[in-house]
N, C-alpha and C positions, 0 to 999 in steps of 0.2 A: 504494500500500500504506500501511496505518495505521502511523502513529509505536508502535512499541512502547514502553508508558509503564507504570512500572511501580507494583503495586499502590498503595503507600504513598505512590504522588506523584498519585494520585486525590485523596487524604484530606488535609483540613486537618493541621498537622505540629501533635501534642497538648500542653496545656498542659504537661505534664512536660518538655518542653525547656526551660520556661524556667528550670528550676535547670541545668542546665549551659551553657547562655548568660548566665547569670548571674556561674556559677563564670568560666568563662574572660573574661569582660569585665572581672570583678575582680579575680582572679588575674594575669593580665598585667599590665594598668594599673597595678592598686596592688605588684605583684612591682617594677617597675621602680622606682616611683615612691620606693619604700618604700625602694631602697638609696641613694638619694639625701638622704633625708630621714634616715636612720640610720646610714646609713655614709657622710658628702659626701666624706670623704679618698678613700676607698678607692675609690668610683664617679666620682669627678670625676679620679682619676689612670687610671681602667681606659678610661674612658669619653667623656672632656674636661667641660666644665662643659656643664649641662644647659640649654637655653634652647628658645625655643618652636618654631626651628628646625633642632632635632637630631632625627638620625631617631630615638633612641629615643622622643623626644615624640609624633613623627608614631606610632608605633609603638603608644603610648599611648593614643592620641587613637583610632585606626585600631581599636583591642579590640573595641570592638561589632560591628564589621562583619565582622573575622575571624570571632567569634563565631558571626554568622548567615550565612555564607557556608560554614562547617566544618558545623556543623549542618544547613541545609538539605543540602549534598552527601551526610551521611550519610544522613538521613531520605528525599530524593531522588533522590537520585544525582544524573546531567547533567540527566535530562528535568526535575526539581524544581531545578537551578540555573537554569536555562533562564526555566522560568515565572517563577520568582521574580524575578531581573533585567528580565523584562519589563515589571514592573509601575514602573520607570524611565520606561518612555514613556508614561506615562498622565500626562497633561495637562488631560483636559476636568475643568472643576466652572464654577460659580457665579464669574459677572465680579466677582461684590462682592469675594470671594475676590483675586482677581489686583490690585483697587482697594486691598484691602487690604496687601499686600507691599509692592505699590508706592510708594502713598500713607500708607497709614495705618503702618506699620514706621517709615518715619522720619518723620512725625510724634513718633511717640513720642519718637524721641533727641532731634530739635530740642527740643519741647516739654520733656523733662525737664532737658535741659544748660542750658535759659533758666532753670528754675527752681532747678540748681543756679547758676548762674550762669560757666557756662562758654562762653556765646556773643559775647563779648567779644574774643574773636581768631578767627585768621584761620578762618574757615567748611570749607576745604580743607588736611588738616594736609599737604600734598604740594608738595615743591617743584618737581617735574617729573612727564611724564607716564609715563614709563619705573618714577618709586619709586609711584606711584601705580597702574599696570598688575601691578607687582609683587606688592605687597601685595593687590590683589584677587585675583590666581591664589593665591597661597597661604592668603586667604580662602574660596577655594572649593575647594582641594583637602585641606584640613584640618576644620573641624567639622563639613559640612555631609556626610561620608563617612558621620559617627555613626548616622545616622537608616538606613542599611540596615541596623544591628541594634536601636537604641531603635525606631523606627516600622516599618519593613521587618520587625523580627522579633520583637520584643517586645509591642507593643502589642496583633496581632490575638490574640494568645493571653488577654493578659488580657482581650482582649473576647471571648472563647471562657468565661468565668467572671464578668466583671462588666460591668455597663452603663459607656458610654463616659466617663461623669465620673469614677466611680472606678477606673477604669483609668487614667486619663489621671490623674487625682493618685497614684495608687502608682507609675504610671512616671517620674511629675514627680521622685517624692521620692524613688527610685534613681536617677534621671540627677543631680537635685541632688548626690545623696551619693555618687555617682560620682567628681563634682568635688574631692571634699575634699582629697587630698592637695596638690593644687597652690595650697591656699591656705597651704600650712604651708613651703611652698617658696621661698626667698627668689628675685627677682628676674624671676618672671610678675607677669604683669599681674592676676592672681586675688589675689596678695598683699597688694595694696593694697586690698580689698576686704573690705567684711564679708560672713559667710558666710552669715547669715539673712536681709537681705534676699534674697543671690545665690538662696537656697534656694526662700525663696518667688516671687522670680521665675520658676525652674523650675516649681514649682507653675502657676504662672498659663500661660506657657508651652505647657507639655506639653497642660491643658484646650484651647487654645485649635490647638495642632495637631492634637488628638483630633479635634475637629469639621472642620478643614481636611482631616485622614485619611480621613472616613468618608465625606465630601461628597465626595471624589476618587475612590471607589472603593479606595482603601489603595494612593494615588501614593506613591512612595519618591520621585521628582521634585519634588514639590510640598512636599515635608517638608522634603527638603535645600536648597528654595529659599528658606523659612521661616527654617529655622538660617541660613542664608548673612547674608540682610538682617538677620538677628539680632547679625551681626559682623560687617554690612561695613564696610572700614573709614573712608570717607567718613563715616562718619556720628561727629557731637561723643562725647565721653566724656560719659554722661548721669546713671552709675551713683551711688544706689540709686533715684532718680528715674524710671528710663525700670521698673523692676519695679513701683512703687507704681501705673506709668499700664498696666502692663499688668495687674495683678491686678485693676484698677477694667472693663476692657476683660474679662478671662475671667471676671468676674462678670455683665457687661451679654449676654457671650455667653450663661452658662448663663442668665438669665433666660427671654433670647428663645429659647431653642432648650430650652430646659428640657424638651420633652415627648420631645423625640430624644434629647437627654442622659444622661436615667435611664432612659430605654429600651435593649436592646439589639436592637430592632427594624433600627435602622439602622446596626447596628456591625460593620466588615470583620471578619473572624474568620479570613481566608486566609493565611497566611505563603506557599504556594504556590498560585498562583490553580488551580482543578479543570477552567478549560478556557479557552482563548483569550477575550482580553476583543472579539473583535468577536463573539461571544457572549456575548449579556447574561446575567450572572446575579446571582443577590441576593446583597448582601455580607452579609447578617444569616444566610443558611447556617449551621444547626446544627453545629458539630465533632465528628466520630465518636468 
């Protein structure tokens, strides 16, 4: 017997979610963020002192994906949480792609930490393999969560409205400014940073996941493995260096891809996919 699946989780879920995936990304995030930054007496006695791992932070960090997990359940109920988490296992695209996480991600920190000149000590900040095993689980259970609501639920919507380049800099430029409160937060690692290169490395970023997303068929996998090597934490502090090599790199992308780019020919447009991926179907699908 057929899965009863119902209507609305046929239909790509309509650009109009994204204002209230928006609101709740923001609203939580910066709700928390904001008693900290304005009230530190009052939320550092209710709360303990905030740092990068307290669950409210995780809690913070974690908005996008409540976001498009609350959402898709409204708009599809199970059969639309279902598909949508499926698109976690989508794996295949283009080897350059996987050459590129691999290899070319840190290149980049190497390459920008020599020019700041921070390769001068020890290559591995890890004194053992236990602080070293640690800090990568909490690399991977922490940013890389983001992208089931930035790329998982945001993005194909804006490509349900614009070709993938300028979706992928509007998205750039609300995940950037997503980030803001933690630059005003003493005692993150965002603090110590300025906030426009940080921005336009978002910029460059998000281009350069756009074309990773579309080439994947609109992997949530392949996105979150992206963020990961974007933070893992083996790799030198390279900042604002390692954004100036990737803006040079999401410009070299839009060159060569520039005809997919400004097309929305080849842009996923699914937050829930319309039928199992061992059934091919085209990610450029019109949104009803």
């Amino acid at each position: 017997m057929n899965e009863s699946i119902p209507p609305i989780a046929r239909n790509t879920v309509s650009f109009g979610a994204l204002t209230p995936f928006l609101l709740i990304s923001f609203g939580l995030a910066w709700g928390i963020l904001a008693l900290f930054i304005f009230l530190p007496e009052f939320a550092t006695a209710l709360f303990g002192n905030l740092t990068g791992q307290h669950p409210l932070f995780y809690l913070c960090v974690y908005s996008p994906a409540i976001a498009a997990v609350v959402l898709v359940a409204r708009y599809g109920r199970a059969y639309g949480l279902r598909r949508f988490f499926s698109r976690v296992l989508l794996w295949r695209c283009s080897p350059w792609w996987y050459a590129f996480l691999l290899v070319g991600i840190p290149a980049v920190f190497y390459v920008g930490a020599a020019l700041k000149g921070g390769l001068s000590g020890d290559l591995l900040p890890f004194d053992t393999l236990q602080a070293l095993g640690t800090a990568t689980l909490l690399s991977v259970i922490k940013g890389p969560v983001e992208e089931f609501g930035w790329r998982g639920f945001a993005l194909p919507l804006l490509q349900q409205r614009f070709a993938p380049v300028w979706g992928g800099l509007i998205l750039g430029g609300i995940w950037g400014f997503w980030h803001l409160p933690v630059f005003l937060l003493g005692g993150m690692q965002q603090s110590d940073w300025a906030f426009a290169p940080f921005l336009v490395g978002c910029l460059a970023i998000s281009v350069i996941a756009t074309a990773l997303f579309n080439d994947s068929n609109g992997s949530i996998l392949l996105s979150a493995a992206f963020h990961f090597m974007l933070m893992n934490p083996v790799f030198p502090e390279a900042d604002p260096y390692d954004s100036y090599i990737l803006v040079l790199l999401a410009l070299s992308l839009l060159w060569k891809r520039r005809t997919v780019m400004f097309s929305r020919t080849g842009a996923y447009v699914d937050v829930v996919p319309p039928r199992p991926h061992s059934v091919t179907s085209s990610p450029a699908a019109a949104s009803s």
